[in-house]
N, C-alpha and C positions, 0 to 999 in steps of 0.2 A: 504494500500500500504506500509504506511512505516511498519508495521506487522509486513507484509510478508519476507522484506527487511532482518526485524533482524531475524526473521527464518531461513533464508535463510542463512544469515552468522554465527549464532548459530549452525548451521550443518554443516555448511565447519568448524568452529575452534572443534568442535566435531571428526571430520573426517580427521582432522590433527595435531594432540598434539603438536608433533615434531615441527609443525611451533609455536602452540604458544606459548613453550617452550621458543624458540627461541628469539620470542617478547619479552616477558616479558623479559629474560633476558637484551636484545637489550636498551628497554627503562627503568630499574634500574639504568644500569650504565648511560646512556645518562644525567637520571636528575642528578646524579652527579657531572659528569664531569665538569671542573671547569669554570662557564662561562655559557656553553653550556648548562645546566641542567637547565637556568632561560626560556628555551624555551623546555621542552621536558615535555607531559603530563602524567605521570609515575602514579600519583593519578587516574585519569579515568580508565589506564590501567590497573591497577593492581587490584582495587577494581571490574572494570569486569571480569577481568580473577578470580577473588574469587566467584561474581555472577556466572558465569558460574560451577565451581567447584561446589556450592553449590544446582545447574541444574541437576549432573549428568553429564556434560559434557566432565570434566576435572579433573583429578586426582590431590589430594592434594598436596605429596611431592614434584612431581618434578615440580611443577609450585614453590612451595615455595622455595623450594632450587635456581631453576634458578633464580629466584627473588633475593633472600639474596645473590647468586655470584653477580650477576651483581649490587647489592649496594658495596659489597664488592670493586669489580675491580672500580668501578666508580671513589669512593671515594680514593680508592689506584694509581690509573691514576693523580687524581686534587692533593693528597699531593706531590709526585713526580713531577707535574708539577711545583706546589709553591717553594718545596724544591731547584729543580736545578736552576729553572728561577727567583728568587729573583732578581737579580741586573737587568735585563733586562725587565722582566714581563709587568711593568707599559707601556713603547715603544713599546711594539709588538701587532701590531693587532691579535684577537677583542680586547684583554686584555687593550688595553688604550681606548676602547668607553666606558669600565665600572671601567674608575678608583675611580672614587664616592663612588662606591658600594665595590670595594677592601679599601679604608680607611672604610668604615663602617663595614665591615668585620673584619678590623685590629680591632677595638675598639671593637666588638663582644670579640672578643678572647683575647685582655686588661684584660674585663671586668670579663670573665666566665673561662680563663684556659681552661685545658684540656676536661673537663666536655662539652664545646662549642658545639666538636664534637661530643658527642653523643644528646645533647640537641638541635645543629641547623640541623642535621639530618630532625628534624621533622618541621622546620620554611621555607615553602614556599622562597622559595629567597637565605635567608643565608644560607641553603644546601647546595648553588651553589658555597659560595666562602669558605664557614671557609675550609673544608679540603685542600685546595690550601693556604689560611692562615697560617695556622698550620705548613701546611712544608716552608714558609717565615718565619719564624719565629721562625723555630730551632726545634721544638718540633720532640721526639726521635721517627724513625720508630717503633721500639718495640710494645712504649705506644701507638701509633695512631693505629698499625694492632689493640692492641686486643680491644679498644676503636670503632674501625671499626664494626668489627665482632660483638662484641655483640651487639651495637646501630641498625647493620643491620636486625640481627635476630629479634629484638623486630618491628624495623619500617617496614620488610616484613609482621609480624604478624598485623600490627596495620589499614594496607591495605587490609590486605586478608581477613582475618578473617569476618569483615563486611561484604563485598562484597558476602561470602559465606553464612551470615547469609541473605542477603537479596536475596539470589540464593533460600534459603529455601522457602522463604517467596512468593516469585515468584511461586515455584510448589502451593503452597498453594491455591495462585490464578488461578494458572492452575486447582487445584481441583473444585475449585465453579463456573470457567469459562476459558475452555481452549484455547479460541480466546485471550482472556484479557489479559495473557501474553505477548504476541509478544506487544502490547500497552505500557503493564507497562515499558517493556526493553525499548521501544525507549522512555519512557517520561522519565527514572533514564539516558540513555546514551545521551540526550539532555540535563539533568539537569547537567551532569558532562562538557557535553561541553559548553554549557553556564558558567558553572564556571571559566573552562580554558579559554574561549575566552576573559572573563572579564578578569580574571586577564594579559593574553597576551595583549589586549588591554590597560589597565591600566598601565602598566610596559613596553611595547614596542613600542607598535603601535601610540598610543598617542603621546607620547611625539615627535619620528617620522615626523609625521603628521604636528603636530606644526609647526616642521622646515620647512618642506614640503610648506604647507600650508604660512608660512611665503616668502618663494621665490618665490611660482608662483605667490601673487601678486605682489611681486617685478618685477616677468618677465611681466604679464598683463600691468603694469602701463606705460611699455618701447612700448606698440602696440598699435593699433587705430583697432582693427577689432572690429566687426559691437556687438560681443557679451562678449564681452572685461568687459562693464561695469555691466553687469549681472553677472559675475564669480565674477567680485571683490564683487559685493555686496553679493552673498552665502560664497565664502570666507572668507572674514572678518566679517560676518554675522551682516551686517548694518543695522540700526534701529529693530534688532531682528526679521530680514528676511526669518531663521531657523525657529519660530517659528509655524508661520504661513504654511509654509511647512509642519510643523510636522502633524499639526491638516489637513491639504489636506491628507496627508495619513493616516490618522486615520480614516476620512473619507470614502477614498475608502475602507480600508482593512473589514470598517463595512461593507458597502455596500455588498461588494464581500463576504462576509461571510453571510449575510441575503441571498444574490442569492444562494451561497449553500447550504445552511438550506434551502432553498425554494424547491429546487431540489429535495433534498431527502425528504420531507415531501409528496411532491409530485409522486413522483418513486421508493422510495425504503421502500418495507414493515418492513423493519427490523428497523426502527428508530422507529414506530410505536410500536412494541414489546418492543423497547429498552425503549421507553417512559412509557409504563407500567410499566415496570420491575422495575426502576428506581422509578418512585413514590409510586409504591410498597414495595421497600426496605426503603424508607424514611418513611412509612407510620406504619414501624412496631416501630417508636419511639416517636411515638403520646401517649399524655399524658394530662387530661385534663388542668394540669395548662399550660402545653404547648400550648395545646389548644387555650387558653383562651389570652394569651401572644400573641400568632401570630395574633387572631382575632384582637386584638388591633395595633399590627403591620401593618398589609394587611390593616386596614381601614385609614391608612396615604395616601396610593395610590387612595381611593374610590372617585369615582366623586365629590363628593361634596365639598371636602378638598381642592384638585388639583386645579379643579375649580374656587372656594374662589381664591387661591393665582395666580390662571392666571388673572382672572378680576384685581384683586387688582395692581398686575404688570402694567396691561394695562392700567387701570386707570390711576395712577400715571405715569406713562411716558406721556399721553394725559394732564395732570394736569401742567406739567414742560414745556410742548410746542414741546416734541420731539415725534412729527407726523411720521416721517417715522420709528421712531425706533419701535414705536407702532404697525404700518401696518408690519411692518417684523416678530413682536412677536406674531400678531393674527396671519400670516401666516403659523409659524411655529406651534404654538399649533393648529390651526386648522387643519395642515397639519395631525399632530399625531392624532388627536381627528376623523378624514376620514378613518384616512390608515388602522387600525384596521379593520374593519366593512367591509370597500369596500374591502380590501384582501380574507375576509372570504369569502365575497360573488363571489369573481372572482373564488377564489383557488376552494371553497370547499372541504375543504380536508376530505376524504371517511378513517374513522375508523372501526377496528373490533369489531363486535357489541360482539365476544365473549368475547372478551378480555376487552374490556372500557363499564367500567360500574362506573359513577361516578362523569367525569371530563366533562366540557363541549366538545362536539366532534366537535364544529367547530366553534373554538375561536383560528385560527392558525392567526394571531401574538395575542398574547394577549392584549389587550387594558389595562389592568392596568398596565402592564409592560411600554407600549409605551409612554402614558399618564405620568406615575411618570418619566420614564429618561426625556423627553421632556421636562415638566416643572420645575421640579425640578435641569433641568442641564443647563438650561438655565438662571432659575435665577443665580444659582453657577458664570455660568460665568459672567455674570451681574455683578454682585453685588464686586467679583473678581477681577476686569478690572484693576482696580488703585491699587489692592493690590499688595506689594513687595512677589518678587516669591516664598518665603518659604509661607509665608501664602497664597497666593494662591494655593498652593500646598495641604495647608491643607484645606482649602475648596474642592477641587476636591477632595481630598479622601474622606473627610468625605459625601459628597453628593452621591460618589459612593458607599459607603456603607451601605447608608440607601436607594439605589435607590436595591443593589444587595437583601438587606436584605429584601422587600417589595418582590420583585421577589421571593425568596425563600420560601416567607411563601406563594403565592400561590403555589407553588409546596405539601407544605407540609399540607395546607388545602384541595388537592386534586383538585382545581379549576381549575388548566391549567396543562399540561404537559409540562416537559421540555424543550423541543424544543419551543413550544408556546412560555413561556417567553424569553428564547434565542433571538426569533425571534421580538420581543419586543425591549429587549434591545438594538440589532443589529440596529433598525428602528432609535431607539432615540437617541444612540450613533452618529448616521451617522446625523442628524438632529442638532444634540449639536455640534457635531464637525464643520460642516454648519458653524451655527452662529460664534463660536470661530474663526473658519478661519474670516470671514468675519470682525470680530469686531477690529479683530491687529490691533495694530496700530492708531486707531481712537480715537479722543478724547471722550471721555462718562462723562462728568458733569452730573448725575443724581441726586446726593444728597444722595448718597449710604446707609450711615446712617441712612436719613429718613424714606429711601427706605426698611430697612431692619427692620423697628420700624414699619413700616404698616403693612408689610408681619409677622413680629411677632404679632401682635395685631390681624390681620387678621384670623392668623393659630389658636391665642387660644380664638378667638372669635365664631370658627366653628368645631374643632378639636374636642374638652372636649367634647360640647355641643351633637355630631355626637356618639360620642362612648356611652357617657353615654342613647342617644336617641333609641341608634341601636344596644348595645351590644349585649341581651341577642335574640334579633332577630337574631342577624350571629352567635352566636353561635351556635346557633338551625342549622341553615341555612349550615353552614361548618362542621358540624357534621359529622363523618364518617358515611358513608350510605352502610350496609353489600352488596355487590354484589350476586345477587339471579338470578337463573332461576329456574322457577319450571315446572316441567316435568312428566307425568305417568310415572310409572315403564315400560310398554309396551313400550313406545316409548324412554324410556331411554336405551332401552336392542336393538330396533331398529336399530332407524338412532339417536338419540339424543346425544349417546357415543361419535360423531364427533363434535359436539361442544366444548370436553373437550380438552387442550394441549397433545399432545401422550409423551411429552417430556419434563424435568425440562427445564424451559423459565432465559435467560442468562441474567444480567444485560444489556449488548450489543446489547441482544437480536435473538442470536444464542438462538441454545438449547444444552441441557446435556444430563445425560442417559434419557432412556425410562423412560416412566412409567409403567408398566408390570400388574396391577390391577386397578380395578377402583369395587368399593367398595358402597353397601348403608349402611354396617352395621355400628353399634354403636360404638364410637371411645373407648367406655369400653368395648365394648365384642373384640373387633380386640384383643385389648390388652392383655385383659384375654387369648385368645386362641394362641395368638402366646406366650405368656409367658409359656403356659400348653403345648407348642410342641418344647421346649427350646431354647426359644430365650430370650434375656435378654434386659429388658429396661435400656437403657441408660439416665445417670441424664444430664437433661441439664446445661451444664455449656458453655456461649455461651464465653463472653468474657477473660474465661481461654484458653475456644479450639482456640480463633484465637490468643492469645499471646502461645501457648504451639505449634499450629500448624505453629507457624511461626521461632521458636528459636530451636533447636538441645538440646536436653537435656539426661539425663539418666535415663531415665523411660522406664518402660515394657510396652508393650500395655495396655493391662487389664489397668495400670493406666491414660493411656490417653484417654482423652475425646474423640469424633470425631470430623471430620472435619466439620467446621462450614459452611453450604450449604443453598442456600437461592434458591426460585421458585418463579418468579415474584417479587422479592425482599421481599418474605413472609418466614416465617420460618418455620419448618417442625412441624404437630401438636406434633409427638411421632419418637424416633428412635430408634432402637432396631439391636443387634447386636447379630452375632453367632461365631462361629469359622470358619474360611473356612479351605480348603483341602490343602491351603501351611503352611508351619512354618508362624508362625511369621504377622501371616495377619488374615483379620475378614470381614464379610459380613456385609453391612449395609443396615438394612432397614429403609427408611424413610414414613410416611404418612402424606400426606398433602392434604389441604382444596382444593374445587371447587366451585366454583359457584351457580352449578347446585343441587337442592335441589327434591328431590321425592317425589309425594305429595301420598300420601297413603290411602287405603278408609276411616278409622277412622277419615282423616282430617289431621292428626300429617305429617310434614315433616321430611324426613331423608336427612341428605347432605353426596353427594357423597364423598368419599374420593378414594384419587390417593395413589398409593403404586409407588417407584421406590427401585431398589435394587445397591449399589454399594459395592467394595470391598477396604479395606486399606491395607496395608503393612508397616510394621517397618522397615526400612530399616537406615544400619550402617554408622555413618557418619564417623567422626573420636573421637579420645582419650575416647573412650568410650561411645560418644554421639551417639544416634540415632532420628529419625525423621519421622514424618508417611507422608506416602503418596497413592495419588488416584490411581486406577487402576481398568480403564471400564471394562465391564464384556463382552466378545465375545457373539455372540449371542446364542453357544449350553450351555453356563454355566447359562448365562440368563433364557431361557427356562426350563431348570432344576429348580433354584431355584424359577423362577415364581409358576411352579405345584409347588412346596412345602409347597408355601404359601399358595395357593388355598385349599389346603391337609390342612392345618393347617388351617383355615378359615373355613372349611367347614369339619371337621373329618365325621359328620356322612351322606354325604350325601342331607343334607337339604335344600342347599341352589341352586335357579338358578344362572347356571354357562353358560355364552357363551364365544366363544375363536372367536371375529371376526377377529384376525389376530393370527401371530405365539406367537407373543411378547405378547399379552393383552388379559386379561380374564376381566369379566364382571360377578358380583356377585349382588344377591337381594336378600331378603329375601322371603322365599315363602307367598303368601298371605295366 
């Protein structure tokens, strides 16, 4: 939805320059203006309006120009205003609610001279006043225009220019996954507004608030109505009334957010692809000492550990005489140690047997996920209770990161899919927050110390013992396990071809181009013969093409890599490129792995391989810089180069060839 959203306005400011010309100008000068600029967000603006430039959306100059006039005028409006309204200034509203901030201004420009104004140009806040300063202060029109002018052209460029490098970066990701865009913009236009709201809030709202906040209990304590003493107490937030609220909606928000993920686990097939895809793209940075490091990792969560440290908890609370507090901690660990197991068995959630091959298919919430936040965030807060809030703060973080970090190394030993863990945390999040609600407030004499001398004693009396017992067992165990079908040739030229994806599979779990071939041959003879029918393999250089495909530079095609393209989060086996029939652009072929394996009469397996074809283009950015970009192939240019391939795969005729749709040919070797 929200997407769609910024699609949607990405195509109306595409479709009307002229307004956002306009804007941008509008908000240059705004955050200038003297005062007024401490509320106008020019930074978000401006850096999208270069995102977009960097889209294709929106033409360089005149968004840059209207930009640097309107810092221009902004600034020449606030020295004028300082200049004439000196004697008066401090007395006229708004200018006397921020007389504070005009003496820290003055002492700015004390401090820094003329230089202020091109140097507080770029300082959030004092933007707002030194130019209105400066003309208080005597300083000559002359020096302040061209002090203006050039600080504006530098701080137009220091806005744009990003924003246009990360508009690049954006296609980019439009290349590997064109749903993903419209995401990426609203999570960069949400991260820009969260910035500005902070800092609005910090600087305006607050302080505000305060005063606000300050008189309505003074109005409250003048009334006798029925809910009078409840506002005072949120209010003045009495005995840390606030906090306890906080964790109620931390609560819910988990809650409501498991129900979500529940939904779609249940209804929507695409979170299912998207799950593959995803731990497929994670799975191509498996390394055995990686390996080896997460088995050690993941077995912190393993029943045995968790376990140990819940009895030991429970114990020791029954040991101190604090009975109910005990019955509420088996509740809740037992709570987590059901809800796993009896979810699975309620939901059961129905996976695609083509696509998962690997992870358990019906382990939706995941039990080590549920298990490790449960206990592990319960002791946290335990143990926490009596600590002063910065150290408890540090507690909560650090238990959330070894609760997220245990979670991610099932994802990356292949054991649960993402969502599973998700669905995990969500349970135990909402279960921790429980407790924490519940605990405010309360006195807890446990003896935290001692408390926390067991649970250590506990953990390395069970922990070491566990790893060193079971290492090379889960190693074995977590091992990547190739995903195989095996299939006759007959029935793979059949009906078996529809088991394979027709389509490169999205991180999101959309799809991409076709795949136009589907292949038993030898991933050395493809090579050889498309190289012998002039095509040219490409050297892989993965993490140059997505620093080179992301930044605007001055290179020819021929020296740029291609764009870095991933299937199921797998990499392509080979990629091989020609010239196409525009200037300036190149066809790409990619080949990549399946599943599905041929088993042949000698015994020997061949694995099928996918072919998809895409094209690039160089296209001109500015000052000489260019930058590649994707461009799907319609379906008669497709078709075309599909036979070409097939032509090239098969010169002399030898090989069986079926074409069960327009798009896809189907090749074997003859027996």
């Amino acid at each position: 939805m929200i997407s769609h959203f910024v699609q949607l306005v990405i195509d109306f400011i595409g479709g009307h320059p002229g307004l956002a010309i306009f804007i941008v100008f509008a908000i240059s000068m705004g955050e200038a203006l003297f005062i007024i600029g401490l509320f106008v967000p020019s930074t978000v603006v401006l850096v999208s309006a270069g995102t977009l430039i960097g889209m294709g959306q929106l033409s360089f100059v005149p968004i840059y120009v209207s930009a640097t006039l309107g810092a221009v005028v902004g600034d020449a409006v606030s020295y004028w205003i300082g200049h004439l309204g000196k004697a008066w200034i401090r007395d006229v509203w708004p200018f006397n609610r921020y007389t504070a901030l005009v003496v820290k201004g003055e002492a700015y420009f004390a401090r820094h001279g003329a230089k202020s104004v091109f140097i507080g140009r770029f300082i959030p806040g004092v933007k707002a006043v030194v130019p209105g300063i400066a003309g208080m202060m005597g300083m000559s029109a002359t020096r302040f225009t061209i002090i203006n002018v050039v600080s504006a052209l530098f701080w137009t460029a220091a806005h744009i220019l990003p924003g246009m490098g990360l508009g690049r970066g954006l296609n980019v990701a439009g290349s590997a996954n064109p749903r993903l865009v419209g995401v990426l913009i609203a999570l960069v236009l949400l991260a820009f507004a969260a910035w500005y709201l902070t800092r609005l809030v910090l600087g305006f709202i607050l302080p505000h608030l305060e005063r606000a906040r300050a008189a309505a209990i003074i109005r409250l304590n003048a009334r006798s109505t029925p809910a009078r003493r409840l506002a005072i107490r949120l209010l003045a937030n009495e005995e840390g009334v606030l906090v306890p609220l906080f964790w109620g909606l931390v609560a819910l928000a988990a809650a409501f957010g498991l129900l979500a993920l529940t939904v779609n686990a249940l209804f929507d097939p695409a979170l299912a692809v998207s799950d593959n895809a995803i731990s497929g793209f994670v799975q191509n940075f498996r390394t055995a000492p990686a390996d080896e490091a997460m088995v050690v990792l993941t077995m912190l969560g393993d029943q045995a550990v968790v376990a140990t440290l819940a009895v030991t908890f429970i114990v020791w609370m029954v040991l101190i005489g604090r009975f109910r507090f005990a019955a509420a901690s088996i509740i809740a660990f037992g709570t987590a140690a059901l809800f796993a197991p009896g979810a699975r068995f309620l939901l059961d959630r129905a996976q695609n047997a083509a696509f998962f091959n690997g992870a358990d298919t019906t382990s939706f919430p995941s039990s080590h996920a549920t298990l490790s936040t449960v206990i592990f965030g319960v002791i946290a807060i335990v143990l926490s209770h009596n600590l002063a809030p910065r150290w408890r703060t540090i507690v909560y973080a650090t238990t959330a990161a070894v609760v997220a970090a245990i979670g991610f190394s099932r994802i990356y030993l292949h054991v649960h899919w993402p969502s599973e863990v998700a669905a995990g945390l969500l349970f135990g999040g909402t279960i921790v927050s429980v407790v924490a609600f519940l605990l405010h407030g309360r006195p807890l004499e446990i003896g935290a110390r001692w408390l926390s001398g067991a649970l250590v004693l506990a953990f390395l009396a069970i922990y070491p013992a566990h790893v060193l017992r079971n290492f090379d067992r889960s190693v074995a165990a977590y091992a990547p396990l190739p995903e195989r079908v095996v299939m006759t040739d007959p029935r793979w030229l059949s009906v078996g071809w529809h088991a394979l994806p027709t389509a490169r599979i999205l991180l999101d779990g959309q799809t991409g181009e076709p795949f136009v071939v589907q292949t038993d041959l030898d991933l050395g003879a493809i090579e050889a013969r498309l190289s012998g029918a002039g095509w040219t393999k490409a050297v892989p250089r993965r993490v140059e093409a997505l620093l080179v495909s992301a930044i605007p530079l001055p290179m020819t095609l021929a020296e740029r890599p291609v764009l870095p393209f991933y299937h199921s989060g797998m990499r392509p086996q080979a990629e091989f490129t020609r010239p196409a029939a525009q200037e300036n652009a190149r066809i790409v072929l990619r080949i990549w792995k399946s599943a599905v394996h041929i088993a042949g009469p000698d015994g020997k397996e061949r694995m099928v391989l996918l072919i998809s074809l895409a094209r690039e283009a160089l296209e001109p950015f500015i000052f000489g810089l260019s930058d590649l970009s994707y461009q799907p192939l319609d379906a008669a240019d497709r078709h075309a180069l599909a036979s070409a391939v097939v032509k090239a795969l098969d010169p002399e005729g030898r090989l069986q060839v079926r074409t069960p749709k327009p798009d896809l040919s189907l090749l074997a070797v003859t027996p």
